[in-house]
GUVO-158881 format. One record per atom (N, C-alpha, C, CB): residue in three letters; x, z, y; atom name; chain; residue number from 1. Coordinates in nm, 3 decimals. Glycine has a CB too. Layout:
N
+------+---------+---------+---------+------+-------+-----+
! rest !    east !      up !   north ! atom ! kette !  nr !
+------+---------+---------+---------+------+-------+-----+
!  ALA !       X !       Z !       Y !   CA !     A ! NUM !
...
+------+---------+---------+---------+------+-------+-----+
END
This chain:
81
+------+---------+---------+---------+------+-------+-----+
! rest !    east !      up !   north ! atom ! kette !  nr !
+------+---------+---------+---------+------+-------+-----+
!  UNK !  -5.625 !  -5.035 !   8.899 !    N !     A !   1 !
!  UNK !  -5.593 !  -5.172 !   8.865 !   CA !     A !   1 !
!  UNK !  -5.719 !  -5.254 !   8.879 !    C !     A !   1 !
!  UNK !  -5.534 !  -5.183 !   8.721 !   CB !     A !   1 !
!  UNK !  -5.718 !  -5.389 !   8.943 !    N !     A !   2 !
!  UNK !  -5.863 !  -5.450 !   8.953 !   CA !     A !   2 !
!  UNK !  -5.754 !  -5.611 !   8.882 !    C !     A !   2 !
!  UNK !  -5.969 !  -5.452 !   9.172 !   CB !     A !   2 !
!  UNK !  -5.861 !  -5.624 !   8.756 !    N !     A !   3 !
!  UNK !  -5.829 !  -5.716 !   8.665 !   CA !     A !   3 !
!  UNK !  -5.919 !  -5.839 !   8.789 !    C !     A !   3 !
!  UNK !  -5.895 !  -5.677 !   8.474 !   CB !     A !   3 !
!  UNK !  -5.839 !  -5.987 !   8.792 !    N !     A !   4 !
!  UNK !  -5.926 !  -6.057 !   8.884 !   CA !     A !   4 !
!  UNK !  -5.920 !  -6.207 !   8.828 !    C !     A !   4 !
!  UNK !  -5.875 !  -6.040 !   9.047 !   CB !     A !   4 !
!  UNK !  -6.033 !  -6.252 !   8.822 !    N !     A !   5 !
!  UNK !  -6.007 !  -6.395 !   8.738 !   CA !     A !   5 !
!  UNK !  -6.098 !  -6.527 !   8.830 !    C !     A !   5 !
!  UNK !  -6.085 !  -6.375 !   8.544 !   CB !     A !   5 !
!  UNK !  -6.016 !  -6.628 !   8.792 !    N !     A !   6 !
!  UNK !  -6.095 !  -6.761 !   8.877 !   CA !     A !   6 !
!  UNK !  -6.158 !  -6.837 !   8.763 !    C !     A !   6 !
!  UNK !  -5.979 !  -6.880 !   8.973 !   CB !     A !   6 !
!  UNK !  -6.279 !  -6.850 !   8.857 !    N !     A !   7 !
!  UNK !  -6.387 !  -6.950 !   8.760 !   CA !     A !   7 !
!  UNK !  -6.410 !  -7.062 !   8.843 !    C !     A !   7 !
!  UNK !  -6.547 !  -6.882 !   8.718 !   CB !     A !   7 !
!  UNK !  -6.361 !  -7.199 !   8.778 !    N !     A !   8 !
!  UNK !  -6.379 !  -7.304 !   8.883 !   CA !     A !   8 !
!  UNK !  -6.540 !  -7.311 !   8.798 !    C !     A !   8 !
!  UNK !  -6.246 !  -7.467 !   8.890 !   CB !     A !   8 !
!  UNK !  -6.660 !  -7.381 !   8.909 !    N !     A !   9 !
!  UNK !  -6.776 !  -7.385 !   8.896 !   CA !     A !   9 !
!  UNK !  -6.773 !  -7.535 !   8.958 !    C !     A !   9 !
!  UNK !  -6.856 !  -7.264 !   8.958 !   CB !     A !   9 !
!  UNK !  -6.901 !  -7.562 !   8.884 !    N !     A !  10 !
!  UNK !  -6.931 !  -7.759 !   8.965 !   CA !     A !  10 !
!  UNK !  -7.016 !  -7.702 !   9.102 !    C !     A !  10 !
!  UNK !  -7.085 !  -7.917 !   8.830 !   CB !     A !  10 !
!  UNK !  -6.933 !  -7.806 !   9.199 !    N !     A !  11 !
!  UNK !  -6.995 !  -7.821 !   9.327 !   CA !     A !  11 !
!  UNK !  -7.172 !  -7.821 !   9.302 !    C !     A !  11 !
!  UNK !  -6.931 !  -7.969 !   9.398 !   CB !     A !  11 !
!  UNK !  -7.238 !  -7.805 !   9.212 !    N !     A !  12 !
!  UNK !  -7.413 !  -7.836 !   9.273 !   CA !     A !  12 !
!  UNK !  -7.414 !  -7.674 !   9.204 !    C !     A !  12 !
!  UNK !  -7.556 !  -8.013 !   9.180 !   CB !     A !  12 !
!  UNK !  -7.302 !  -7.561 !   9.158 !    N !     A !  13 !
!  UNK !  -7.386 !  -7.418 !   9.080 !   CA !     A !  13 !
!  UNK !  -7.422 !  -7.376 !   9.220 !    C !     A !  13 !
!  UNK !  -7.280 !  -7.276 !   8.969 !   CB !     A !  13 !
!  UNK !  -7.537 !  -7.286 !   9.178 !    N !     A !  14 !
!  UNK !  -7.564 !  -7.206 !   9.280 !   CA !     A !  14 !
!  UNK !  -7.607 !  -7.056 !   9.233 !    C !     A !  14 !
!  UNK !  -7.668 !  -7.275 !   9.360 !   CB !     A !  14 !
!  UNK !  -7.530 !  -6.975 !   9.257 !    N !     A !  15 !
!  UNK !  -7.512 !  -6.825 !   9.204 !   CA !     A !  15 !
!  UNK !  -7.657 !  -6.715 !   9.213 !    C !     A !  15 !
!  UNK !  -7.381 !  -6.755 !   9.307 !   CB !     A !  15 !
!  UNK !  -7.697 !  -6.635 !   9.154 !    N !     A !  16 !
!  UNK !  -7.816 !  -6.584 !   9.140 !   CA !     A !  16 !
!  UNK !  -7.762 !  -6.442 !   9.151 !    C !     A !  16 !
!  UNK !  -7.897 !  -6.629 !   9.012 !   CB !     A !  16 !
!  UNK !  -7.816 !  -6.363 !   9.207 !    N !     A !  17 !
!  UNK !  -7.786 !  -6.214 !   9.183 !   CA !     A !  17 !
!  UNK !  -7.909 !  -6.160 !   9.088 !    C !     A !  17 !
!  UNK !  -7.779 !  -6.125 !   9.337 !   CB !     A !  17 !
!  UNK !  -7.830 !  -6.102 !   9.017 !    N !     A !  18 !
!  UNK !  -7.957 !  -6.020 !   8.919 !   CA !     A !  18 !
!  UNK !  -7.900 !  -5.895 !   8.875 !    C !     A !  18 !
!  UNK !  -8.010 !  -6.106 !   8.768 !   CB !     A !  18 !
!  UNK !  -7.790 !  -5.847 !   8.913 !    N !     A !  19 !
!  UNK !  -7.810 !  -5.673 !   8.874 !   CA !     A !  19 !
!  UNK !  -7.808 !  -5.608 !   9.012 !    C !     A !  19 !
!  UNK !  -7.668 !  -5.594 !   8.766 !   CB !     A !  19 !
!  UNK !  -7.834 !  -5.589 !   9.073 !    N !     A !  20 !
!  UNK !  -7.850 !  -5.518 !   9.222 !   CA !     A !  20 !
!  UNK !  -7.708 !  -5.506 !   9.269 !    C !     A !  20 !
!  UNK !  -7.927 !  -5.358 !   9.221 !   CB !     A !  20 !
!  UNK !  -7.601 !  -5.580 !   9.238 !    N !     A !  21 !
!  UNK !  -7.469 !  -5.514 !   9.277 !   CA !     A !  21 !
!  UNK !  -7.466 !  -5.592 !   9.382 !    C !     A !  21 !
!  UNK !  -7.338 !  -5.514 !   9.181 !   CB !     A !  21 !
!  UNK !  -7.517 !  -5.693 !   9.446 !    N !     A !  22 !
!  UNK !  -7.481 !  -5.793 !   9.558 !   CA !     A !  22 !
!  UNK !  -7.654 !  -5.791 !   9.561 !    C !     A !  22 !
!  UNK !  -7.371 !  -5.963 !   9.520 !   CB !     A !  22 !
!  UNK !  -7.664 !  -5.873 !   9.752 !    N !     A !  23 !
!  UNK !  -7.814 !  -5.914 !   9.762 !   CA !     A !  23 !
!  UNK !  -7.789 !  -6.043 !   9.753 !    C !     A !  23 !
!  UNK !  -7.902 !  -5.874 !   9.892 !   CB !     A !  23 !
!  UNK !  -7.692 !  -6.124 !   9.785 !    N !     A !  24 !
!  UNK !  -7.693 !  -6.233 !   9.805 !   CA !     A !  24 !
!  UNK !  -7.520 !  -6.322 !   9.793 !    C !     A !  24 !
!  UNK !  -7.769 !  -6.227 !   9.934 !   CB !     A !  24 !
!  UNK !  -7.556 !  -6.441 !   9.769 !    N !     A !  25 !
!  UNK !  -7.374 !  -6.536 !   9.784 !   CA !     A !  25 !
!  UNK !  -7.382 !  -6.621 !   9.887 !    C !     A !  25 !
!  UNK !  -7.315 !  -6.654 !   9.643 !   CB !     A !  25 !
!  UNK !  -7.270 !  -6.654 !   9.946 !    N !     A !  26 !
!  UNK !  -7.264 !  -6.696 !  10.076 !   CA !     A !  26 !
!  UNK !  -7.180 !  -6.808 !  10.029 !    C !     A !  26 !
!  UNK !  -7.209 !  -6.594 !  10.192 !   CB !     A !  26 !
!  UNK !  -7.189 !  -6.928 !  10.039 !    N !     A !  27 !
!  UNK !  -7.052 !  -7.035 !  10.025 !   CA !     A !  27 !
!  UNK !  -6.995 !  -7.044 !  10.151 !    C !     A !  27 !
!  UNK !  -7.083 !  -7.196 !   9.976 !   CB !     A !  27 !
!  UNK !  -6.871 !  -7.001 !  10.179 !    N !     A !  28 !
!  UNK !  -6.811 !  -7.086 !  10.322 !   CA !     A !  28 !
!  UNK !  -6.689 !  -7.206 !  10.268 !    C !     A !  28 !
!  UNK !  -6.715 !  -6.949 !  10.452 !   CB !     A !  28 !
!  UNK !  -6.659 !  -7.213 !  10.421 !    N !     A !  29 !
!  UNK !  -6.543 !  -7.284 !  10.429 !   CA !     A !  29 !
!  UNK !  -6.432 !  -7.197 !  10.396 !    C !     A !  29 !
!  UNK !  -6.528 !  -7.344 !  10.557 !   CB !     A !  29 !
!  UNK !  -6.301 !  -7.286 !  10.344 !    N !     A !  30 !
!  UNK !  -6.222 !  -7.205 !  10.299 !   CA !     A !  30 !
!  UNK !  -6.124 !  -7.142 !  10.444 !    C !     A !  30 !
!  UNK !  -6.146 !  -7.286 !  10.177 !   CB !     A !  30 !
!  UNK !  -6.136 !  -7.220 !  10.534 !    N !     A !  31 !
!  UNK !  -6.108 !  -7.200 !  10.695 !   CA !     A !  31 !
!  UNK !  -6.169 !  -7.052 !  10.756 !    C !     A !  31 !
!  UNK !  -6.191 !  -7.336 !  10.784 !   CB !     A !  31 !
!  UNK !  -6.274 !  -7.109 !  10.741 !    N !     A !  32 !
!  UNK !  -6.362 !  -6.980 !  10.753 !   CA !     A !  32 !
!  UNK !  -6.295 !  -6.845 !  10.679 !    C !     A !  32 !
!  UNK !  -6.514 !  -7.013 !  10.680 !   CB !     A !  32 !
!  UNK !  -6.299 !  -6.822 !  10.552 !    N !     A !  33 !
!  UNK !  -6.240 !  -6.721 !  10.475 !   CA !     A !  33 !
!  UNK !  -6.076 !  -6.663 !  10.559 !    C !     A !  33 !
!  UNK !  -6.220 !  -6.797 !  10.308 !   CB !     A !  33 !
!  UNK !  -6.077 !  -6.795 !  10.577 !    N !     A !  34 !
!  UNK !  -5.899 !  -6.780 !  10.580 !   CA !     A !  34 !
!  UNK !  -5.913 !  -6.715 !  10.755 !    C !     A !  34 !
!  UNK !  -5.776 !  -6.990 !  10.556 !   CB !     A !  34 !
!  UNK !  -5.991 !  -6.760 !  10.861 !    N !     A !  35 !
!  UNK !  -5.998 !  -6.715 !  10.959 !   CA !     A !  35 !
!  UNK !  -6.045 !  -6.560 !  11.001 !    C !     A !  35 !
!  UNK !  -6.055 !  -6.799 !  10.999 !   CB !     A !  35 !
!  UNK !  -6.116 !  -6.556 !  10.855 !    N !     A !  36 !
!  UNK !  -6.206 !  -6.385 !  10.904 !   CA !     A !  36 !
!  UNK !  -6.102 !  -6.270 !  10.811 !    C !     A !  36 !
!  UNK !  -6.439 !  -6.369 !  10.817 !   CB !     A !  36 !
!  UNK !  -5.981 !  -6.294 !  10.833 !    N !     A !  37 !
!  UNK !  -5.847 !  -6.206 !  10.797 !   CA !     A !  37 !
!  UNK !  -5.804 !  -6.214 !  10.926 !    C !     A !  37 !
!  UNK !  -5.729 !  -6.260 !  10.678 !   CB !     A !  37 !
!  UNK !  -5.768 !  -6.308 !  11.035 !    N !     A !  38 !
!  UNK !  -5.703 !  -6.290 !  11.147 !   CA !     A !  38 !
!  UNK !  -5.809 !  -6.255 !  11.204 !    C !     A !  38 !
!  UNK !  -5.625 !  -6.390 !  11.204 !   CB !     A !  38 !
!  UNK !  -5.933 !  -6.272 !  11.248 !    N !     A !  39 !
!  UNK !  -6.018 !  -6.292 !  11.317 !   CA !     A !  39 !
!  UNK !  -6.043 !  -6.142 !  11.316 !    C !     A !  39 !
!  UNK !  -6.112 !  -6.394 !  11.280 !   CB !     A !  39 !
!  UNK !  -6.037 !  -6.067 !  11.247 !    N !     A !  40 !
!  UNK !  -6.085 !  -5.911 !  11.217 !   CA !     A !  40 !
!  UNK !  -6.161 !  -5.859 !  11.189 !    C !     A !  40 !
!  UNK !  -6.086 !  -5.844 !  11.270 !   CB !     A !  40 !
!  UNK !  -6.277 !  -5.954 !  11.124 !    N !     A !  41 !
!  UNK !  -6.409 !  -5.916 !  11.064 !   CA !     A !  41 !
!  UNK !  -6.433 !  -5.846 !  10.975 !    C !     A !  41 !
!  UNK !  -6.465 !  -5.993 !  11.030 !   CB !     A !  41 !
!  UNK !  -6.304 !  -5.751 !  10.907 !    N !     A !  42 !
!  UNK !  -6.315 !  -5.691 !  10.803 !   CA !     A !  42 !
!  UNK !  -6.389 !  -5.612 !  10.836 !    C !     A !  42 !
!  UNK !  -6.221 !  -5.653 !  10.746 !   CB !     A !  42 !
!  UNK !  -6.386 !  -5.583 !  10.998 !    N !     A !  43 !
!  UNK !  -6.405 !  -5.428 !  11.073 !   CA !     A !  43 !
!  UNK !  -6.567 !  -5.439 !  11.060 !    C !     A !  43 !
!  UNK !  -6.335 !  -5.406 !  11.272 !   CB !     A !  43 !
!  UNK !  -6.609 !  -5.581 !  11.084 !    N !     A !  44 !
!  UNK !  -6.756 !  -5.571 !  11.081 !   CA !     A !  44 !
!  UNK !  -6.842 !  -5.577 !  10.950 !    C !     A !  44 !
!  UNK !  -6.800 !  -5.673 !  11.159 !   CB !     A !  44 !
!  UNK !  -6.799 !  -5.524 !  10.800 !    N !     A !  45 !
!  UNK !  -6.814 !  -5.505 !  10.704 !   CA !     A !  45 !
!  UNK !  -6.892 !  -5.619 !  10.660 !    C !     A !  45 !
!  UNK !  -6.849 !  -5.393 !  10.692 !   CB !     A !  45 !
!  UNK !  -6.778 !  -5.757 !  10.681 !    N !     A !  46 !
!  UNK !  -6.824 !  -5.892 !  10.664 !   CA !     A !  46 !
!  UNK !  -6.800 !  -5.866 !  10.467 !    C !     A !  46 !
!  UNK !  -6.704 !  -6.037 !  10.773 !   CB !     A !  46 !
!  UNK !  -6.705 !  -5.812 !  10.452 !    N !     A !  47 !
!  UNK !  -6.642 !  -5.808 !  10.310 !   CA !     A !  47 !
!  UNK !  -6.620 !  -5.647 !  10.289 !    C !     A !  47 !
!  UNK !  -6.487 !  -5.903 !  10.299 !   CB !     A !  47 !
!  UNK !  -6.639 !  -5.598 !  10.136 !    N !     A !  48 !
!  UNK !  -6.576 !  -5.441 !  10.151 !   CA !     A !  48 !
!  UNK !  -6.433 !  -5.476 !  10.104 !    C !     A !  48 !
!  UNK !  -6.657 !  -5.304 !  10.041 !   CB !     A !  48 !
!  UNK !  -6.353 !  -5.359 !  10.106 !    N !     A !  49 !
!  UNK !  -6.223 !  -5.368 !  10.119 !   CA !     A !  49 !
!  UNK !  -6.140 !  -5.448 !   9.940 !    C !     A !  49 !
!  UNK !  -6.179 !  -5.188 !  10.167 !   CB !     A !  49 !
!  UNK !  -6.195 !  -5.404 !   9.877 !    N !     A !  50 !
!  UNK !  -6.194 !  -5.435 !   9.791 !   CA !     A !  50 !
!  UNK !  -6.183 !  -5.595 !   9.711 !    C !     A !  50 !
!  UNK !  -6.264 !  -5.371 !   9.785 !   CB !     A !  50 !
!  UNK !  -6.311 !  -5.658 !   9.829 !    N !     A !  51 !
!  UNK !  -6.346 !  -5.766 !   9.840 !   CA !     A !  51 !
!  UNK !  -6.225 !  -5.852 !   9.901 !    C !     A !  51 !
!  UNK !  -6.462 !  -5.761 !   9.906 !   CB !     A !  51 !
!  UNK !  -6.134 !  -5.831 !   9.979 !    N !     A !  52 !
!  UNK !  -6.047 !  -5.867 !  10.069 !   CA !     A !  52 !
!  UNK !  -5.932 !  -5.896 !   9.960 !    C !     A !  52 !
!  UNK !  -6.022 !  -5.756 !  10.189 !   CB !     A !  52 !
!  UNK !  -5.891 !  -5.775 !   9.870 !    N !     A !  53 !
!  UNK !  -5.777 !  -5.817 !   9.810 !   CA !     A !  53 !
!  UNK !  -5.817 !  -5.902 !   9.714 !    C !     A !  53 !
!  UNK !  -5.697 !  -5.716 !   9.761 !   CB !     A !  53 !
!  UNK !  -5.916 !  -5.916 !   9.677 !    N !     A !  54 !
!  UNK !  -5.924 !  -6.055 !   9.560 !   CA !     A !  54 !
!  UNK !  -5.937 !  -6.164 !   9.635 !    C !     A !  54 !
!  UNK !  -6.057 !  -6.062 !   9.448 !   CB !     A !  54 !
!  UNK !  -5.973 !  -6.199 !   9.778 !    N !     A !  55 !
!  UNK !  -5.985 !  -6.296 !   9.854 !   CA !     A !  55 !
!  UNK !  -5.824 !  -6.337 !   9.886 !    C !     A !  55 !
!  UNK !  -6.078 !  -6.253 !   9.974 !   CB !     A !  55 !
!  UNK !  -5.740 !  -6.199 !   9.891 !    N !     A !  56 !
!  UNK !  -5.634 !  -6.256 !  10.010 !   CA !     A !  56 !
!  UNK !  -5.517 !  -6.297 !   9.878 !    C !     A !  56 !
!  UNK !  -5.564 !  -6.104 !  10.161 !   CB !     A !  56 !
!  UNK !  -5.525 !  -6.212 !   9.730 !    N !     A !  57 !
!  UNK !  -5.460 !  -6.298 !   9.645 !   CA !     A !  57 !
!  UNK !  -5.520 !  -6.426 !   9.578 !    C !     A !  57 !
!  UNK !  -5.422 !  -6.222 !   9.554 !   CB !     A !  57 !
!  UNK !  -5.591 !  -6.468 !   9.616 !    N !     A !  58 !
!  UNK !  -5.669 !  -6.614 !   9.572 !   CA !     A !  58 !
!  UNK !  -5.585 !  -6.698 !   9.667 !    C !     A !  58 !
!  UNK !  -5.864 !  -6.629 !   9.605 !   CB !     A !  58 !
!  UNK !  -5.615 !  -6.668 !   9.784 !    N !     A !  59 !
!  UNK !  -5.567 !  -6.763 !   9.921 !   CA !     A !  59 !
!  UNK !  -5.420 !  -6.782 !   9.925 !    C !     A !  59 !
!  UNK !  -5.607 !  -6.691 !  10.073 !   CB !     A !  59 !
!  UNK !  -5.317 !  -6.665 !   9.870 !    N !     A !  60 !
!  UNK !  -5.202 !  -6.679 !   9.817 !   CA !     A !  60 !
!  UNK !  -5.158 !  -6.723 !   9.729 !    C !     A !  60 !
!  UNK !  -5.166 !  -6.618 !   9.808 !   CB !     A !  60 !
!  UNK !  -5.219 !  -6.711 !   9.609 !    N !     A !  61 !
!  UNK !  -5.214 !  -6.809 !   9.471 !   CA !     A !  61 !
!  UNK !  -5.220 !  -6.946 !   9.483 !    C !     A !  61 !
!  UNK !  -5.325 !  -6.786 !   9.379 !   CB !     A !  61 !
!  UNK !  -5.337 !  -6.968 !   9.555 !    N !     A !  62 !
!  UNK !  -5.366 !  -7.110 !   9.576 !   CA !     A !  62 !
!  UNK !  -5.293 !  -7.121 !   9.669 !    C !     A !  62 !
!  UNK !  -5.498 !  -7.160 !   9.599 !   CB !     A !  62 !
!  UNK !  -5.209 !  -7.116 !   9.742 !    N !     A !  63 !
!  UNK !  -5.149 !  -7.194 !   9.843 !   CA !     A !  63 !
!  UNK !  -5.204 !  -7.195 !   9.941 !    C !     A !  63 !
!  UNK !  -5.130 !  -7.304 !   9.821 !   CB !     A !  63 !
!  UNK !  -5.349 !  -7.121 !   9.993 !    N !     A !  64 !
!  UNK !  -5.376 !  -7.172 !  10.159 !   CA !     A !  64 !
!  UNK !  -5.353 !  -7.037 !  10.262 !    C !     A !  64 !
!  UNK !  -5.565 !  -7.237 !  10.184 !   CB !     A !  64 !
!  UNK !  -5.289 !  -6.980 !  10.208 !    N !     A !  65 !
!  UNK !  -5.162 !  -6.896 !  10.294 !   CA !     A !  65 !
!  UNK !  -5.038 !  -6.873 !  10.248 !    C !     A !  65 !
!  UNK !  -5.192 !  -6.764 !  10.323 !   CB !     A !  65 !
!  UNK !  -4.959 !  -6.983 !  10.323 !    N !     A !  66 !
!  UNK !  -4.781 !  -6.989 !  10.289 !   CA !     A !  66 !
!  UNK !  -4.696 !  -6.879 !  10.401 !    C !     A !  66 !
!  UNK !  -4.708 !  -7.183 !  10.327 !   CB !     A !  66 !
!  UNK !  -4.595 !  -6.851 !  10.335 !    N !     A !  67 !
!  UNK !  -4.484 !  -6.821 !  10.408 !   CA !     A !  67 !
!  UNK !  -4.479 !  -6.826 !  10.544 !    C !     A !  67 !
!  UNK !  -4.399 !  -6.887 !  10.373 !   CB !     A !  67 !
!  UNK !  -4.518 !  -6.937 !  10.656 !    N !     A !  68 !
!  UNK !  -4.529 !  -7.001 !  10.716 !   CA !     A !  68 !
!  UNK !  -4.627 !  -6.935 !  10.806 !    C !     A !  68 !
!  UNK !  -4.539 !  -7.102 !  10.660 !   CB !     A !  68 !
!  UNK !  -4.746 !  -6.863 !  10.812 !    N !     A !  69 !
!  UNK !  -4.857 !  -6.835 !  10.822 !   CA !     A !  69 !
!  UNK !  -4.829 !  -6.681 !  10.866 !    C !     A !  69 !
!  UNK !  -4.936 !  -6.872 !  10.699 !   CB !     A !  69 !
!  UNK !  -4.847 !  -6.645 !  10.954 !    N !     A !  70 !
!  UNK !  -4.885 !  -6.537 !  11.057 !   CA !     A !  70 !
!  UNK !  -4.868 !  -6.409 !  10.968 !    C !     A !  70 !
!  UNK !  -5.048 !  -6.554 !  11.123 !   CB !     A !  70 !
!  UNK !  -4.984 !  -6.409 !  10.866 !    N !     A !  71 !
!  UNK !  -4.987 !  -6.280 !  10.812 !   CA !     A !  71 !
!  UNK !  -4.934 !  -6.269 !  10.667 !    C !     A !  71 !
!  UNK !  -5.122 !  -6.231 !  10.820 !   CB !     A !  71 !
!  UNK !  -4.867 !  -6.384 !  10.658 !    N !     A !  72 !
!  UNK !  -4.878 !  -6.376 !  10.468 !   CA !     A !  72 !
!  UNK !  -4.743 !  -6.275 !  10.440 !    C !     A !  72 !
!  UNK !  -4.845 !  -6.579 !  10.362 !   CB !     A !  72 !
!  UNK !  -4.652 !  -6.235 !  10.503 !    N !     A !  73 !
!  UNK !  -4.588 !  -6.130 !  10.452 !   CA !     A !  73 !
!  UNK !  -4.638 !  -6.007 !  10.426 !    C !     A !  73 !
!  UNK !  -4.504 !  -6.112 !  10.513 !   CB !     A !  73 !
!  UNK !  -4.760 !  -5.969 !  10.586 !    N !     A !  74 !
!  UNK !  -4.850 !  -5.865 !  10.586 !   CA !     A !  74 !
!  UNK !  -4.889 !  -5.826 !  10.409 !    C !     A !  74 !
!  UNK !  -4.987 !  -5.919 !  10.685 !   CB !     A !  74 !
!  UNK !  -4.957 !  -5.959 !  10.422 !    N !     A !  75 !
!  UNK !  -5.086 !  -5.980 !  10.328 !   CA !     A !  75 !
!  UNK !  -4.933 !  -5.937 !  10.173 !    C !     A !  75 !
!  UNK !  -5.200 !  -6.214 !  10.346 !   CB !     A !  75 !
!  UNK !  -4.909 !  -6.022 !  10.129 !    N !     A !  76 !
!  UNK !  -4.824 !  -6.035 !  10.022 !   CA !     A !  76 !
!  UNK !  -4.813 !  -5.892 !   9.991 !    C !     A !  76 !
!  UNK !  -4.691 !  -6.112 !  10.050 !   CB !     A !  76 !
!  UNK !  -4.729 !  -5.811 !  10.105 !    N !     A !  77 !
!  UNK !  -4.616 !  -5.684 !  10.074 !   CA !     A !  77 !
!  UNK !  -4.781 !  -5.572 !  10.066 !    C !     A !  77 !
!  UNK !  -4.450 !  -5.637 !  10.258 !   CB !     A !  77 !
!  UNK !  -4.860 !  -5.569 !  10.114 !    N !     A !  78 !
!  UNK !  -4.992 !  -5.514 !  10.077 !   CA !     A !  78 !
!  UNK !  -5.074 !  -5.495 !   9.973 !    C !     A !  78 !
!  UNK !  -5.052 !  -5.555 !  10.125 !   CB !     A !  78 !
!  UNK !  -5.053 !  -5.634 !   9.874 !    N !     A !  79 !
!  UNK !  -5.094 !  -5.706 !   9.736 !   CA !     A !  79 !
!  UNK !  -5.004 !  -5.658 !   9.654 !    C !     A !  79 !
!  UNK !  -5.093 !  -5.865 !   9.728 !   CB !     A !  79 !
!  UNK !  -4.865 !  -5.614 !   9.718 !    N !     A !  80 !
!  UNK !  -4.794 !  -5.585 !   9.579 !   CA !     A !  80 !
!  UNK !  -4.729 !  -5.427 !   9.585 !    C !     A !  80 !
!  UNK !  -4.660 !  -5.708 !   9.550 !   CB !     A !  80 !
!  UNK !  -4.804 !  -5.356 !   9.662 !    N !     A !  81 !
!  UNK !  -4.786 !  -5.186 !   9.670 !   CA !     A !  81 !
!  UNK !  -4.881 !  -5.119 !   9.632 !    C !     A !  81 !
!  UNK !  -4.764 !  -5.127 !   9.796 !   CB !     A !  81 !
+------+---------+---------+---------+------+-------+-----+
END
C-alpha cells in the first residue's frame, strides 16, 4: 500500500534535500510530466516506478488526464489492480 498525499506549496518554495533519499527536485511543466508517460521516458529512469504511480494518480485526480486521453484507461485499470 503507498499512502500518497498533496501538499499545495506557494509558487516562490523551493525544496531542499536533506536525508540522502533524493539528490535533487526538478519543477516541470505539467505538459511535460504528462508527456514523459507517452513519450516513454520511464525506460530512461527519468522517474522510478514507484514514482510514476503517484504521478499518474495525481494527473487523474486532478483532471489532466480524462477519459478522453490516449492512455487514461491504461493508466486508471493499472492504479486500481
Amino acid at each position: 500500500v503507498l499512502f500518497c498525499y498533496d501538499l499545495e506549496l506557494p509558487p516562490d518554495f523551493v525544496p531542499t534535500p536533506v536525508d540522502n533519499e533524493v539528490s535533487s527536485f526538478q519543477l516541470m511543466p505539467i505538459q511535460e510530466v504528462i508527456d514523459s508517460f507517452q513519450g516513454g521516458r520511464r525506460l530512461d529512469k527519468t522517474y522510478k516506478a514507484n514514482d510514476y504511480l503517484v504521478l499518474a494518480d495525481f494527473l487523474v485526480r486532478r483532471g489532466y488526464l480524462r477519459p478522453e486521453d490516449d492512455l487514461y484507461y491504461e493508466i486508471v485499470l493499472n492504479l486500481r489492480t
